[in-house]
C-alpha positions in Angstrom: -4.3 -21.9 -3.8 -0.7 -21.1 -3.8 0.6 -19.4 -0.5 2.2 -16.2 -0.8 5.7 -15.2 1.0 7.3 -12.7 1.5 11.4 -13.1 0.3 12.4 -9.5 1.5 11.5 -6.1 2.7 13.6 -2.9 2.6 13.1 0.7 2.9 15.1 4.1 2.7 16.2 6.3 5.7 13.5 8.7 7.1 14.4 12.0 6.0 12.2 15.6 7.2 10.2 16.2 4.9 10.7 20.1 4.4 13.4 22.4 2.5 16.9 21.1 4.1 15.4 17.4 5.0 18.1 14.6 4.5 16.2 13.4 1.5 15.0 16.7 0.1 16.8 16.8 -3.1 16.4 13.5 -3.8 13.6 12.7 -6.7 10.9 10.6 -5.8 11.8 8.3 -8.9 15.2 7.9 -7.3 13.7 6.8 -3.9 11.8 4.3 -5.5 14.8 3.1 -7.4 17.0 2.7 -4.5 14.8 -0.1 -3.0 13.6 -1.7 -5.9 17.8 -2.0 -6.7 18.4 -3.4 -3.5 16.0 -6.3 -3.8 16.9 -7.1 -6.5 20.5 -6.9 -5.9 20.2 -8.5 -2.2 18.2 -11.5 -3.4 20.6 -12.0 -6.4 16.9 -12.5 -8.6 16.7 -12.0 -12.2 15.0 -8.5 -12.5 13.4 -9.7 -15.9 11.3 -12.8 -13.8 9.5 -9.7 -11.7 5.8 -9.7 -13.0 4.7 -6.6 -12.0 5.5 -4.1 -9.4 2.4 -2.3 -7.5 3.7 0.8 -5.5 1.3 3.1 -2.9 1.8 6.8 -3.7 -0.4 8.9 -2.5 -0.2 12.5 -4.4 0.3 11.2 -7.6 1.0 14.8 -9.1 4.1 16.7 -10.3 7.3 14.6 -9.6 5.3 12.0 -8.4 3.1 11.3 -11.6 3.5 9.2 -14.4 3.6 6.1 -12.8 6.4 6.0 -9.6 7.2 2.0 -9.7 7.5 2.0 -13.5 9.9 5.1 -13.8 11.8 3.8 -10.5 12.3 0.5 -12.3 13.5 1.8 -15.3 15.8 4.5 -13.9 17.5 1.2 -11.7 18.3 0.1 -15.0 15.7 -3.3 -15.5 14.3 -4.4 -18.7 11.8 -2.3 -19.9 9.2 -5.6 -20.3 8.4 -5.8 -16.7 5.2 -3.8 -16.1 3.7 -1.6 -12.6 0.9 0.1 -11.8 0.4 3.2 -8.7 -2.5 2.4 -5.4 -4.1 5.1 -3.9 -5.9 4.1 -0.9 -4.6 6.8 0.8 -1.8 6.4 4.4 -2.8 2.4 3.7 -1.6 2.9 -0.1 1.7 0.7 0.0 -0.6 -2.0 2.6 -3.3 -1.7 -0.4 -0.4 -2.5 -2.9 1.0 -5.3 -0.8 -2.5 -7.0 -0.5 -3.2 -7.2 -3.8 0.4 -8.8 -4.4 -0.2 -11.3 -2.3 -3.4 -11.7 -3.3 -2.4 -12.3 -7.3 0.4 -14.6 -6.2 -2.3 -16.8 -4.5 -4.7 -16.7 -7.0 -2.2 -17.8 -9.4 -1.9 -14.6 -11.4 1.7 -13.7 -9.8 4.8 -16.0 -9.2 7.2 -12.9 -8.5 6.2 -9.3 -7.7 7.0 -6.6 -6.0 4.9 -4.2 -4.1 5.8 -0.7 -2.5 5.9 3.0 -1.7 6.9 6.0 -2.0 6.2 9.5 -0.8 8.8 12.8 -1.0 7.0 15.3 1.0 9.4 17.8 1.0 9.0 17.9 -3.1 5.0 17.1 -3.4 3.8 18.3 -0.3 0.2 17.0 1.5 -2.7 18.2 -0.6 -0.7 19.5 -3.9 -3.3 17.0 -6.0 -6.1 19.1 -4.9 -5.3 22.9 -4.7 -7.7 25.1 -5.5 -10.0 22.0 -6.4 -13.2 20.5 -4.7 -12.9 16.6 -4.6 -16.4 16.8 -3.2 -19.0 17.5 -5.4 -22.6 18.8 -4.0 -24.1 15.1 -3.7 -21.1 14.3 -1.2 -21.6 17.9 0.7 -25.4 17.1 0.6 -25.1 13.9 2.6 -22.3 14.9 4.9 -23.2 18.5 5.6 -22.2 20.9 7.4 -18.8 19.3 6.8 -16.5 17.0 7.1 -13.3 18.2 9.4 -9.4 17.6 8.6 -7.7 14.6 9.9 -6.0 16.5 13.3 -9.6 17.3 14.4 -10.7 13.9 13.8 -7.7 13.2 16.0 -9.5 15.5 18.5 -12.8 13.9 18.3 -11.0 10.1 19.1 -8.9 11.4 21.8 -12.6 12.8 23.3 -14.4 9.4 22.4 -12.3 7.6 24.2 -11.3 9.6 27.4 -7.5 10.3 26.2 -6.1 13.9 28.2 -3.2 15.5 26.5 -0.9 14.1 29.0 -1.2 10.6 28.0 -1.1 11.3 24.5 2.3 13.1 24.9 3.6 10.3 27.1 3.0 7.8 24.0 4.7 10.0 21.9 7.9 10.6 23.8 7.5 6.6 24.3 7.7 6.3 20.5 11.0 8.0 20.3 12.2 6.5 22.8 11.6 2.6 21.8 13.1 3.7 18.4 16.1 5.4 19.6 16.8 2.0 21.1 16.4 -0.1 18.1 19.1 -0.4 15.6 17.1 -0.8 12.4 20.4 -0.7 9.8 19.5 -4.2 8.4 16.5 -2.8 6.4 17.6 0.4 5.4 19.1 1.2 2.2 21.2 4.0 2.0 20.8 6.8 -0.2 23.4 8.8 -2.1 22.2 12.5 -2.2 24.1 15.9 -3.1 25.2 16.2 0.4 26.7 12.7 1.5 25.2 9.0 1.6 22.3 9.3 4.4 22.2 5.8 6.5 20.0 6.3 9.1 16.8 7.8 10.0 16.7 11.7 10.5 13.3 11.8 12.1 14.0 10.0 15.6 14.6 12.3 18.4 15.8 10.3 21.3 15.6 13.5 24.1 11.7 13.8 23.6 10.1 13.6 26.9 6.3 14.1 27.7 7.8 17.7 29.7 9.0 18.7 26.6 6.0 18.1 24.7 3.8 19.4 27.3 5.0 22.8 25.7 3.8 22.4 22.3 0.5 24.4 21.5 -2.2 22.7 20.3 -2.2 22.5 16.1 -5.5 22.3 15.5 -7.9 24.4 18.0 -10.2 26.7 16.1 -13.1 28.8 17.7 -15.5 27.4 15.1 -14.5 24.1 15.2 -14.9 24.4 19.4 -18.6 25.5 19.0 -19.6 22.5 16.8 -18.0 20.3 19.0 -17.8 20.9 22.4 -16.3 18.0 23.6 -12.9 18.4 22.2 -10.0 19.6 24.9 -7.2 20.2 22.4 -4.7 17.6 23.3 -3.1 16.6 19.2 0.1 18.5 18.9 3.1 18.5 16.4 4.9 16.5 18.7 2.2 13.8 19.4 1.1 13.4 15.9 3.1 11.7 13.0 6.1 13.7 11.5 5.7 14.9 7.2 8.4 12.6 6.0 10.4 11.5 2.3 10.8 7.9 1.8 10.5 4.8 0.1 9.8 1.2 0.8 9.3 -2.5 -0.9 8.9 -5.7 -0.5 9.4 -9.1 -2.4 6.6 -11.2 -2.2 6.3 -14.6 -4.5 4.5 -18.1 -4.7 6.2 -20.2 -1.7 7.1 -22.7 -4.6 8.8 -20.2 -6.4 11.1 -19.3 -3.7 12.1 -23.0 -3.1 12.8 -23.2 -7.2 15.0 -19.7 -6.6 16.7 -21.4 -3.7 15.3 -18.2 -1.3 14.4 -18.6 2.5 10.6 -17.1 2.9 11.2 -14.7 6.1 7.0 -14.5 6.7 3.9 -16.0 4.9 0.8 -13.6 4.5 -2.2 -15.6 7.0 -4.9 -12.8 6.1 -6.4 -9.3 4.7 -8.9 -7.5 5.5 -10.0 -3.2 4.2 -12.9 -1.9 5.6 -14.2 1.9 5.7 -16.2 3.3 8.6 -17.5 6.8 10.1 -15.6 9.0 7.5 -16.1 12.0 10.4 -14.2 10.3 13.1 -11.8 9.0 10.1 -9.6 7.7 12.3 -10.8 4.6 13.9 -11.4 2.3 10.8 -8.3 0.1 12.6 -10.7 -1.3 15.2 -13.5 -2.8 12.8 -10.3 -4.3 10.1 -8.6 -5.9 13.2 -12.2 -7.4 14.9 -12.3 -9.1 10.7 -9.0 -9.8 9.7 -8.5 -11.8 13.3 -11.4 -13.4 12.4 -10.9 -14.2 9.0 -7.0 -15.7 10.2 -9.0 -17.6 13.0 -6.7 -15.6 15.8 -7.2 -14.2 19.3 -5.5 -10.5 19.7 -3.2 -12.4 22.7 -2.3 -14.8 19.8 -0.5 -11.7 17.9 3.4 -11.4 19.1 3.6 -8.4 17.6 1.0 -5.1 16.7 1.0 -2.3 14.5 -1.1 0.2 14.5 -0.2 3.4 12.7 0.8 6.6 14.8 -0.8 9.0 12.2 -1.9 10.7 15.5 -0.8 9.2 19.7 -4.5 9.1 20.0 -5.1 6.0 17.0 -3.3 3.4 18.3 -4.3 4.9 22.4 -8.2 4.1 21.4 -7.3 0.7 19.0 -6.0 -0.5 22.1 -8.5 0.9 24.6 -11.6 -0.8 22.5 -9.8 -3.9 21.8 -7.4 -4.5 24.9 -4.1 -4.7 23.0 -1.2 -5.1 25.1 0.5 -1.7 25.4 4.3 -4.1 25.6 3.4 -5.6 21.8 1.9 -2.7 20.4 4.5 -0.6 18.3 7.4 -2.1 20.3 10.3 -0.1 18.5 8.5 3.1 17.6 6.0 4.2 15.0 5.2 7.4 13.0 5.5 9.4 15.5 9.4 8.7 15.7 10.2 7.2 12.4 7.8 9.6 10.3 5.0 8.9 8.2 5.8 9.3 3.8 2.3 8.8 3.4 2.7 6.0 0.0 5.2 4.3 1.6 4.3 4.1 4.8 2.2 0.7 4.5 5.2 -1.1 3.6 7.7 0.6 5.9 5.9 -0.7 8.7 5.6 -4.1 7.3 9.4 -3.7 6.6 10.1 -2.6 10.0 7.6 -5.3 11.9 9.1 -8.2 9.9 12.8 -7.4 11.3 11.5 -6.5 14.9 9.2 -10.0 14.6 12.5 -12.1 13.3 14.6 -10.0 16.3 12.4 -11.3 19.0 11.1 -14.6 17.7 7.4 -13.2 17.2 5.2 -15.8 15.5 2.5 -13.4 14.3 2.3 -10.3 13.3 -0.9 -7.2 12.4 -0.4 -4.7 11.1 -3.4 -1.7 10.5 -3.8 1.8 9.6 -6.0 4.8 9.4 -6.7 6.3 6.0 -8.6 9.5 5.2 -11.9 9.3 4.5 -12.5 7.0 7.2 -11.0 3.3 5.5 -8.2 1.1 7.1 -6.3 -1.9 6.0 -5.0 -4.9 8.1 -2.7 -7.6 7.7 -1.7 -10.6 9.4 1.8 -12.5 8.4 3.4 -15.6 10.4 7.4 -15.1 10.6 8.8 -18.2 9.0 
């Protein structure tokens, strides 16, 4: 079985994703272009060897249909031979898309491909796939009546699960800020020409955030109804302790090891295992707990053999109860920031963390790396590379 690398990994700034964002009127095509240009270019690789390229987009409707990864690659200018195809899985989309990269390169099926993300939020907001629609279907309602809750709720029901108050949430959040406002992170961003300048750096980071500012936000998600069905929820999940709506894009270069050395290209990590797994799709949330119990397994590791840990801030209370059940070590776990600071552009968020992990990892001479993630409907993916 060949082993699978991974050559390179970039992504764009994070730009708000609303009206006035940094990235707002760029298209979503153009996103994707920008990284899968700056592979190429960076790597000095002949875009005609690339055997496919699988990019994570989660509403795959309006500007974001029709196939992101193969109109990004053909607006960058590449020969028109070279195929893609678009993973939904969704937040784990782009970790979805990287997996089964990896996982064709060491079966044999790959030598060179690409795998990536986007996500313009401002342009295709949350939910536009589904307006007006029922994804359900009476079967589903049957089995899970009276109903299935939205994601910040389910945020609600972890926090209760596992004992996390409102102030500890917040205090992880302004820590998030803080640990990214500290890290410089301009060797894996690629900046994007838009109408109103080049943008370079992340917009989303707000380096004053304490937990006393925070502690002012209302609550986003408290409903009377909700309250009476479940009792046990105090309210805690804000704006400002939850992941921010973001525009971005992401990739990564992953090829057969041998290939590389043919290329003349240094590996920076090799993939060690995968794992997906679904679980309570109520809770929703806490998926990241049963995928890192397997993939650990499955890479023969002990969580105090990982340098380095990643567990997606789609709300402060995820990676608060990861760590709580499993004992992480709150030093290694999202050392320079997560969604909370750097934003969360749902398809590309799998391989902006995997972007942004490698560079910390190669920073601070981690060994191994996991990263995990929450997806709705209760799923997660995990991953576990070496740095090389």
């Amino acid at each position: 079985m060949a082993h699978a690398v991974i050559v390179d990994a970039v992504r764009t700034p994070m730009g708000r994703g609303k009206a006035g964002g940094a990235l707002a009127e760029v298209h979503p095509t153009d996103l994707m272009a920008a990284v899968l240009t700056a592979l190429v270019q960076r790597n000095r690789l002949d875009p005609g060897s690339v055997e496919d390229i699988v990019i994570g987009c989660v509403s795959q409707v309006g500007e974001q249909s029709m196939n992101p990864g193969r109109l990004g690659w053909l607006a960058a200018g590449y020969p028109d031979h070279v195929p893609s195809t678009t993973i939904q899985r969704m937040c784990g989309s782009s970790q979805q898309a990287v997996h089964f990269a990896a996982q064709g390169v060491m079966a044999g099926a790959y030598d060179i491909v690409i795998a990536g993300g986007v996500e313009s939020m401002s342009r295709v907001p949350m939910g536009s796939s589904r307006i007006g629609k029922d994804p359900y279907g009476e079967s589903f309602q049957a089995r899970y009546l009276p109903g299935l809750v939205n994601q910040g709720v389910s945020a609600e029901l972890v926090a209760a699960k596992w004992g996390l108050g409102r102030a500890e949430m917040d205090a992880y959040a302004a820590q998030s800020h803080q640990r990214a406002a500290a890290t410089d992170f301009s060797a894996e961003i690629i900046p994007v020409a838009t109408p109103g300048g080049l943008v370079a750096k992340d917009e989303t980071i707000r380096p004053q955030t304490t937990p006393e500012t925070l502690a002012g936000l209302r609550p986003a998600f408290e409903h009377a109804e909700i309250q009476a069905r479940f009792p046990q929820i105090n309210w805690g999940v804000t704006a400002g302790n939850s992941s921010q709506i973001t525009d971005g894009a992401s990739a990564v270069l992953i090829m057969s090891e041998a290939t590389a050395a043919r290329l003349g290209l240094r590996p920076r990590a090799r993939f060690v295992a995968f794992d997906v797994i679904g679980d309570d799709p109520l809770l929703m949330l806490t998926a990241p707990i049963p995928a890192t119990r397997r993939v650990l397994g499955k890479a023969g590791l002990g969580l105090d053999q990982v340098d380095h840990l990643e567990v997606n801030e789609a709300f402060a209370s995820v990676p608060l109860a990861w760590a709580k059940e499993l004992g992480g070590d709150a030093a290694k776990l999202n050392p320079v920031g997560g969604a909370i600071a750097l934003g969360h552009p749902l398809g590309a968020s799998g391989t902006r963390i995997l972007t942004t992990m490698l560079g910390a990892m190669e920073r601070s001479g981690a060994r191994y790396g996991l990263q995990t993630m929450c997806e709705a409907g209760g799923m997660a993916n995990a991953t576990i590379i070496e740095r090389l």
